[in-house]
Backbone as a ProteinNet text record, in pm:
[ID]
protein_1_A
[PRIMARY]
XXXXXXXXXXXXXXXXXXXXXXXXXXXXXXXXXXXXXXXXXXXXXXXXXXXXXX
[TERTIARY]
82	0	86.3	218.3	276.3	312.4	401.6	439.9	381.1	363.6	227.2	343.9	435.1	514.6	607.2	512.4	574.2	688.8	779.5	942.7	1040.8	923.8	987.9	953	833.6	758.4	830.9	896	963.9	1142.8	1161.5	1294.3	1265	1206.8	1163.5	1126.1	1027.9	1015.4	1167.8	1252	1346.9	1491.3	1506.4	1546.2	1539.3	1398.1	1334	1328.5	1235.2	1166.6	1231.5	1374.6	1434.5	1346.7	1258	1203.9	1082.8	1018.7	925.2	790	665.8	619.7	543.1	578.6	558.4	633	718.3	830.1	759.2	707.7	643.6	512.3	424.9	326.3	336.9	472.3	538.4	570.8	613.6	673	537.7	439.9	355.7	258.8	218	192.2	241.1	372.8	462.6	420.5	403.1	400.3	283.9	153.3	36.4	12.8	98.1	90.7	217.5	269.3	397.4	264.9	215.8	136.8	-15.9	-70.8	-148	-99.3	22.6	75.8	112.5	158.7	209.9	97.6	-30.1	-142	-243.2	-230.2	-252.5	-154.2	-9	57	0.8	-2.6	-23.3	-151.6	-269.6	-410.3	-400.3	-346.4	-336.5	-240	-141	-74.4	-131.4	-258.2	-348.3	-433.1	-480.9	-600.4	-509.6	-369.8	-357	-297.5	-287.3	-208.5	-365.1	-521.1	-589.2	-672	-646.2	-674.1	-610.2	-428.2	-357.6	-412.3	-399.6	-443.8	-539.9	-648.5	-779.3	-829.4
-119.8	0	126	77.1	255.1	293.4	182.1	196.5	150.3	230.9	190.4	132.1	148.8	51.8	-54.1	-174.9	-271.6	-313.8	-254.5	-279.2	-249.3	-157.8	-94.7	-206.9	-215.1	-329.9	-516.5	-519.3	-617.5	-611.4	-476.9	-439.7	-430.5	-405.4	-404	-542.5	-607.7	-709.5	-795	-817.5	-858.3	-829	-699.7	-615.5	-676.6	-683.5	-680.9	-859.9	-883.3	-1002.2	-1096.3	-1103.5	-1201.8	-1276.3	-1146.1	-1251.9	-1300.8	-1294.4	-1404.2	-1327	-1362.8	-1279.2	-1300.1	-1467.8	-1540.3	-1458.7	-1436	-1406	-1241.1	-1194.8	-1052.8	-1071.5	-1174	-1195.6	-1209.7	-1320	-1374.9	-1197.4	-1141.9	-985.5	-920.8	-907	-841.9	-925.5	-1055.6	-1124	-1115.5	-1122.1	-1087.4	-960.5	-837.3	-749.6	-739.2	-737.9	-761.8	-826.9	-984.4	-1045.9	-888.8	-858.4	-835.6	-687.2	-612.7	-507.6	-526.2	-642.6	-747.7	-770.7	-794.9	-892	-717.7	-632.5	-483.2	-424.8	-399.7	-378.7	-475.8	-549.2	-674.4	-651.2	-653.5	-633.6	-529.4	-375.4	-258.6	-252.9	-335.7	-330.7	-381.3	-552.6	-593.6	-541.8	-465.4	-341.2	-236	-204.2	-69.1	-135.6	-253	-317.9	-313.7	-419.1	-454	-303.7	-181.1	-66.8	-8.7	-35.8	8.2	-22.3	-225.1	-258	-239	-198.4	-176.5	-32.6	77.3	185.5	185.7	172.6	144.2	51.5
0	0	0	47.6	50.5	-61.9	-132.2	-262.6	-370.9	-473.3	-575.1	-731.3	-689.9	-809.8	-773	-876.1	-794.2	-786.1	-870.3	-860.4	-679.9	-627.2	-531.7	-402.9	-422.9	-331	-337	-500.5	-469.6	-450.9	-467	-381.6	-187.3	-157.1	6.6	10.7	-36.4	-16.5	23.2	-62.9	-139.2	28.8	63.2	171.3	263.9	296.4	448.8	474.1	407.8	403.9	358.3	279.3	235.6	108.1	23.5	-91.1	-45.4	57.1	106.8	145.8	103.2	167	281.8	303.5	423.3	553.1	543.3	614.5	665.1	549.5	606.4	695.1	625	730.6	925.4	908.9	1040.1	1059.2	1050.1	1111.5	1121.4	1062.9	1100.3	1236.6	1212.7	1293.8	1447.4	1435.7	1584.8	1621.8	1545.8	1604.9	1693.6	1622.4	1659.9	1806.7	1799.3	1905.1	2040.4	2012	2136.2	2158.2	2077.1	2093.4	2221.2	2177.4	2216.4	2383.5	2367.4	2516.6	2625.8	2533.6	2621.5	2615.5	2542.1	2649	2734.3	2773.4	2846.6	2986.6	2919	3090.7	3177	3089.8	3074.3	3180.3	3094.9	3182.8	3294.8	3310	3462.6	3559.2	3530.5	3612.2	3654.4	3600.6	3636.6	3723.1	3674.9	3802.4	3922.8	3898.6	4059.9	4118.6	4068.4	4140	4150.5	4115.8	4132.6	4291.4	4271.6	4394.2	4497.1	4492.4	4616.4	4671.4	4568	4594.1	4698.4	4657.4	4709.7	4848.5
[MASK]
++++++++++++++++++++++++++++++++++++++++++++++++++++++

């Protein structure tokens, strides 16, 4: 989507991803999940400093 010609998309591809675009899915996938897991810690750190508080 950023780049609208595809020469450039299969130079990054090519860069980043090693060619694969499996390999890009797995990187986007991880991120999602670690984003996922740091607001999760994030929330049950506010409960239990909500219940000590309190």
């Amino acid at each position: 989507m950023r780049w609208r010609r595809q020469e450039r998309v299969e130079r990054e591809l090519q860069v980043k991803y090693e060619g694969k675009y499996k390999n890009a899915g797995l990187v986007l996938l991880f991120d999602l999940l670690m984003a996922l897991a740091v607001a999760t810690f994030v929330a049950l750190l506010a409960a239990v400093l909500y219940f000590v508080v309190s």
